[in-house]
C-alpha positions, 0 to 999 in steps of 0.5 A, spaced: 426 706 059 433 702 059 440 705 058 441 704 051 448 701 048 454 703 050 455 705 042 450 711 046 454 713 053 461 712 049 458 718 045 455 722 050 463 721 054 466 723 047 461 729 046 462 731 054 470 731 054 472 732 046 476 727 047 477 720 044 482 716 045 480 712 050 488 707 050 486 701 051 478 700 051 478 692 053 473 694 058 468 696 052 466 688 053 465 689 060 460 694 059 457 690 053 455 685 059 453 689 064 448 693 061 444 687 059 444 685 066 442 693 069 436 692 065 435 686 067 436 684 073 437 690 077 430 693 077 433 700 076 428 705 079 427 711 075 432 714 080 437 708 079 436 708 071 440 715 071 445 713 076 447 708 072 447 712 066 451 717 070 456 711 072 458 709 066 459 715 062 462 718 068 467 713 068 469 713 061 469 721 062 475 720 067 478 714 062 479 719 057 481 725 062 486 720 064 489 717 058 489 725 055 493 726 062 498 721 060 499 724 053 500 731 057 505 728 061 508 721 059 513 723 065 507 720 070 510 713 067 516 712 070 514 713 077 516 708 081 510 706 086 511 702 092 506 698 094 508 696 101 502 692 104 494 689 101 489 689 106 484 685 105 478 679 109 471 679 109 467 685 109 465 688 117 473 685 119 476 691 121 478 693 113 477 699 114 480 702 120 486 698 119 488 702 113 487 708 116 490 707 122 497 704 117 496 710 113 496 715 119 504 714 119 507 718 116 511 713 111 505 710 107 499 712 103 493 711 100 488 713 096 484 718 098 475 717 097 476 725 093 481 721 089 476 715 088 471 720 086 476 723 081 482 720 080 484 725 075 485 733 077 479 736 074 479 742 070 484 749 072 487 745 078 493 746 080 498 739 082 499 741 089 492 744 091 486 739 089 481 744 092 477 743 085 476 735 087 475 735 095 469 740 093 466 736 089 467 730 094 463 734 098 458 734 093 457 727 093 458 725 100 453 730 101 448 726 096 450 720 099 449 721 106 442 725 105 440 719 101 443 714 107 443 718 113 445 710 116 451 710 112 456 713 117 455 709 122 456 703 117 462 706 114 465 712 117 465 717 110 472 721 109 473 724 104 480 725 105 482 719 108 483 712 105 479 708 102 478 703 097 481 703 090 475 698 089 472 704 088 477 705 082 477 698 079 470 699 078 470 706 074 473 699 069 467 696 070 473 691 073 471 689 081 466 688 086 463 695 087 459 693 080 455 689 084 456 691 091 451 698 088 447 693 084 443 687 083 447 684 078 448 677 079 449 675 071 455 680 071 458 678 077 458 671 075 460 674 067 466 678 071 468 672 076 471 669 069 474 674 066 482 675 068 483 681 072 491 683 070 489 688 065 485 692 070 490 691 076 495 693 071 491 699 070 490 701 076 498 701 077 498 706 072 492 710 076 496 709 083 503 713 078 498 718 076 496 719 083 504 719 086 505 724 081 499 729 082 503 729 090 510 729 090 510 728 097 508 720 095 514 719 092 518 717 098 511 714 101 509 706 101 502 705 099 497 701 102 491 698 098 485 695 101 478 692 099 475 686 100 474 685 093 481 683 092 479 677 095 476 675 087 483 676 084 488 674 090 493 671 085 493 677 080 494 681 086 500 676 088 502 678 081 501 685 081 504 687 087 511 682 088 513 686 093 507 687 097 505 683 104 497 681 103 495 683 110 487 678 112 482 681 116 478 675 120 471 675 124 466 671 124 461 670 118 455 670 123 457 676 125 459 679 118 454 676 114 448 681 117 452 686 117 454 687 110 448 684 107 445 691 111 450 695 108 448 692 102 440 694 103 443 701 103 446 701 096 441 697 093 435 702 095 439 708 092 438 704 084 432 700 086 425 700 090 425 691 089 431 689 092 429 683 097 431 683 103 431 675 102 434 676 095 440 681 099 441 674 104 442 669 099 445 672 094 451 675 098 451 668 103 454 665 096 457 670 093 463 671 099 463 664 100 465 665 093 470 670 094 474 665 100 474 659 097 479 663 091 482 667 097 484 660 100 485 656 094 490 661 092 493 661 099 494 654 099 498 653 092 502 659 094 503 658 101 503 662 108 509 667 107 507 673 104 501 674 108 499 675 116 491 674 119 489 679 124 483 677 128 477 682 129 477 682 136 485 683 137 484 689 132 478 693 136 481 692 143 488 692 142 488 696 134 496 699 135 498 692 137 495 688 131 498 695 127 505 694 129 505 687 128 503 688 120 507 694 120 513 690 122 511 684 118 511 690 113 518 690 114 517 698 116 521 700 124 517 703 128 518 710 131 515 714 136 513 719 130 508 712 128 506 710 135 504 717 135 500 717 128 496 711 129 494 713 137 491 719 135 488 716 129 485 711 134 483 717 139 479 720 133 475 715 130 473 711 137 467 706 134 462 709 140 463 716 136 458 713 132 451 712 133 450 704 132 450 699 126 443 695 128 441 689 124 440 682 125 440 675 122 433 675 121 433 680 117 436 677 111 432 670 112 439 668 114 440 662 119 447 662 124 447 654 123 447 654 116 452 660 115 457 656 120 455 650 115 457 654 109 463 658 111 466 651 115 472 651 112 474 658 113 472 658 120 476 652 121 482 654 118 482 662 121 478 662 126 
């Protein structure tokens, strides 16, 4: 078996919603290369097979549904969204915690994992009560952890908290999560070429929506974050003129294990051939990859519009390096903020957690050799 054309799943999405327009179908391209390459490459289990079936007509279910909200209410397009902060670095640098600690202020936002899930309300749900969501959410946490019971304790999973519109960028066929669920080196690299604008311009036009779904946003600023904004570091620049690009730092030694094991983990979920080797060499390359654009990009623009946070300062000093981004931000502080931020803290300690184990020898990877390859990062910002 293979998945079939995307002629087929654009007609089962079609079928499922009764709708058609799918406004602007420039993804449709990048559909037609990732096929090829799921079947090719990713040696898709029976179970992965399926999955990536549902993964793409799923995301052109939720296209439809979105271009049908945008018809329904054209308003969604004159919202102003504010994006006030972009966090992104290597991943296993402290991404996550930082944007939800941020987030906890009650003047910024992000966007919710419900809303990743589905990022258009769903059938008789109401503006202001996205119950129909957060269950399905429910659902789908609850498949991911029966599946990866490992996965809290490499990504603490919330699903009304931040997470990455990654996530998002993905349901266009349009950022790392394709192959970061995936073993598709030959789309990557397809996707490496391509400009990224029309996607980013896209999710501009979701965070709209999103603002719009909760009235309570609009005299929020928002703060994005995801690794993966590393590949498109000049079109975010571009995208959010205002935004302040915030880079979290940690040793590669260090972080290159640990998201090759969280990698291990998504990978089993479609495929039972999936190297620990091939895991090891592959994303070895492919972040360095990521920085070597992040800093090329960085050195043609200039250090003004971003600020470095080290790892270590995050996780022992988390409120400081939370109020030296928020005043980079440009957003005062307060005791209301101070407050939020200590108690995200103080309900998300590491050690209520069970541990993260891995190891380099698990990926074939050497620490020499990764200093080597990650020299000119290490130099510049560690």
């Amino acid at each position: 078996m293979a998945l079939p054309n995307r002629g087929i799943l654009v007609e089962q999405a079609v079928a499922e919603t009764g709708l058609s327009d799918f406004g602007d179908p420039w993804f449709f391209g990048h559909i037609d290369v990732l096929i090829p390459a799921l079947n090719n490459e990713a040696k898709l289990s029976e179970a992965g097979e399926f999955g990536a079936r549902h993964m793409i007509v799923s995301s052109l279910v939720k296209r439809l549904r979105h271009i049908d909200l945008i018809k329904q209410n054209p308003e969604i397009l004159d919202e102003e969204v504010n994006v006030t902060a972009v966090l992104s670095g290597l991943p296993r640098t402290g991404s996550t915690m930082l944007h939800r600690m941020l987030t906890a202020a009650p003047q910024l936002t992000g966007v919710r994992w419900y809303e990743t899930q589905n990022y258009v309300p769903l059938e008789g749900e109401s503006r202001d009560d996205p119950t129909p969501r957060l269950e399905a959410a429910k659902g789908v946490l609850a498949y991911m952890l029966d599946a990866l019971p490992e996965l809290m304790s490499i990504h603490p999973m919330s699903i009304e908290q931040p997470d990455e519109e990654v996530i998002i960028l993905g349901q266009l066929f349009s950022s790392s999560m394709i192959e970061s669920t995936y073993f598709v080196p030959s789309y990557a690299a397809w996707l490496w070429e391509q400009d990224a604008s029309q996607a980013y311009a896209d999710l501009i036009q979701i965070l709209k929506s999103l603002q719009w779904q909760d009235p309570s946003r609009k005299a929020k600023s928002w703060v994005l974050k995801t690794p993966g904004h590393l590949m498109a570091m000049d079109v975010v620049l571009d995208a959010f003129p205002e935004a302040k690009i915030v880079m979290t730092h940690r040793d590669p030694v260090t972080t290159l294990p640990s998201y090759c094991s969280m990698e291990a983990s998504l990978y089993k979920l479609g495929s039972d051939d999936i190297s620990s080797k091939m895991i090891g060499e592959y994303w070895q390359e492919r972040l360095k990859q990521w920085l070597g654009k992040f800093m090329a990009v960085r050195t043609e623009v200039g250090d003004e519009r971003f600020i470095d946070i080290d790892y270590k300062e995050l996780t022992t000093h988390a409120s400081e390096q939370g109020a030296r981004v928020l005043e980079f931000a440009g957003i005062p502080m307060s005791s209301e903020i101070k407050e939020g931020m200590s108690d995200w803290i103080e309900a998300n300690r590491r050690e209520h957690r069970a541990a993260h184990k891995y190891t380099l020898e698990d990926f074939g990877l050497d620490a020499d050799d990764i200093r080597h390859t990650y020299s000119s990062y290490i130099d510049a910002f560690l």
